[in-house]
N, C-alpha and C positions, 0 to 999 in steps of 0.2 A: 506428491509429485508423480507425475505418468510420463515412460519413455514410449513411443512408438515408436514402432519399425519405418522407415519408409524406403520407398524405392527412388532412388537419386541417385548419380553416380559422386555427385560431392557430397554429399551429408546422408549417413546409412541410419538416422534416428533424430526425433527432436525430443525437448523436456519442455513439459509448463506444468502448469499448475493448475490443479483441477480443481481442488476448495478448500477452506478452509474449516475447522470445525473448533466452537467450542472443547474447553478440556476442563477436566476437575483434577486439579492435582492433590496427589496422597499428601498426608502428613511430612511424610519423608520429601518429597520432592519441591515441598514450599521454597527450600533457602536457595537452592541449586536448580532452579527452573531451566535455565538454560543450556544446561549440559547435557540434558533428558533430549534433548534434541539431535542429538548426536546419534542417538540409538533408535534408528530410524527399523521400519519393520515391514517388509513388504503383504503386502494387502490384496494382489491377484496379479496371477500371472496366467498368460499364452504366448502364442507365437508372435502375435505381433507387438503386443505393449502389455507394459507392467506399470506398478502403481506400488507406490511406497507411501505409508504415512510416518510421517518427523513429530514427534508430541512434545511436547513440553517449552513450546515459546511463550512467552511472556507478551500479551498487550498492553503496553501501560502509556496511559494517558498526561500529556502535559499543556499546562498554560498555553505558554507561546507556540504551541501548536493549532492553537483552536480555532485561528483562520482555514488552515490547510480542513482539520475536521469537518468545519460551517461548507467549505465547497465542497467536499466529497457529500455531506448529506443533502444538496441543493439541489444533487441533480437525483431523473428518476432511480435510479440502481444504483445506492452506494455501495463501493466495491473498500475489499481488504487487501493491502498491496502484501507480497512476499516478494521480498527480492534473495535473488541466489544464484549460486556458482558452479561451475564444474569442478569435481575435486574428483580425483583418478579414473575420467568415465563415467561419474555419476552426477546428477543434480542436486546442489544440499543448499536446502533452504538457509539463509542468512540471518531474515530480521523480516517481522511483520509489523505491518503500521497500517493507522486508518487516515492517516492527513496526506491529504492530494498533494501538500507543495513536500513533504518528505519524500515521495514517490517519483515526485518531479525531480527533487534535487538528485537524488540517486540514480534517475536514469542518466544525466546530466553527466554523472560522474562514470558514465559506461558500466554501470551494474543491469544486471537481466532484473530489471522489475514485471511479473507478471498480475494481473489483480482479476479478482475474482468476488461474486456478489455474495457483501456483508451478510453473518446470519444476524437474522433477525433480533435474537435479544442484544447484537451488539452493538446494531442501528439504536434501539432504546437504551441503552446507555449510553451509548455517545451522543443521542440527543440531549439527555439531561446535563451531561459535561458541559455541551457546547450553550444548551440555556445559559446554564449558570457564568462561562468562563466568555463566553467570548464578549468583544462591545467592538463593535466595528467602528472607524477613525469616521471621525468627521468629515464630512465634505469641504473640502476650502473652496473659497473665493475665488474664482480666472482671475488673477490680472493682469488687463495688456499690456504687452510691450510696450514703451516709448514709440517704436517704429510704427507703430499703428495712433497715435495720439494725432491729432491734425489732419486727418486722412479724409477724403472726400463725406464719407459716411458718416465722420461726425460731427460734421460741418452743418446739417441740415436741421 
């Protein structure tokens, strides 16, 4: 997360989200992935912005996700959403996801979702996920309304 300074007389700093990065977690930190997040650690500071890294979220991939995955990798830049909050002055990361309609639903719900472009081996994993998981719905059949049956057009 990076705060800037800015000069505004309503808002003296913004937070987003600069990247995300692959993590190896220790041994120790396999069962309790998500509390490792908590103990964020800053990463450089001056005058005008700072930069904190939050380690230890979890991406974990599911089924009924794998529409939202298939759009995110459809377009050119698959991005990684982080959505997060202010907590006493500060920006603390929430929840990361790679599916476009969780990102959607969240923003939906007034959470700050920020996204930022997927590293690269997590594009190829999520490509194989979505090979394997996803099967897009069938196309169904139009059919007209009654209101349209007898209409000039299908008189001829």
């Amino acid at each position: 997360m990076q705060r800037t300074r800015i000069e505004n007389r309503w808002q003296l700093e913004k937070w987003e989200v600069q990247r995300v990065e692959p993590d190896t977690p220790d041994a120790n930190d396999a069962n309790d992935a998500n509390t490792a997040a908590a103990a964020a650690c800053i990463i450089y500071q001056d005058r005008s912005r700072a930069q904190w890294l939050h380690p230890g979220f979890l991406l974990s991939l599911r089924r009924d996700e794998a529409e939202g995955y298939f759009l995110n990798l459809s377009t050119a830049q698959p991005f990684a959403f982080v959505m997060w909050r202010e907590d006493e002055g500060a920006a603390v990361p929430r929840a990361v996801t790679a599916s476009y309609n969780e990102a959607a639903r969240m923003l939906d719900a007034g959470e700050n979702v920020d996204g930022v472009p997927m590293p690269r081996e997590w594009v190829d994993w999520l490509s194989g996920f979505v090979a394997e998981h996803y099967k897009p719905e069938p196309k169904k059949r139009r059919i007209r309304p009654p209101s349209f049956k007898g209409a000039w057009r299908d008189e001829r």
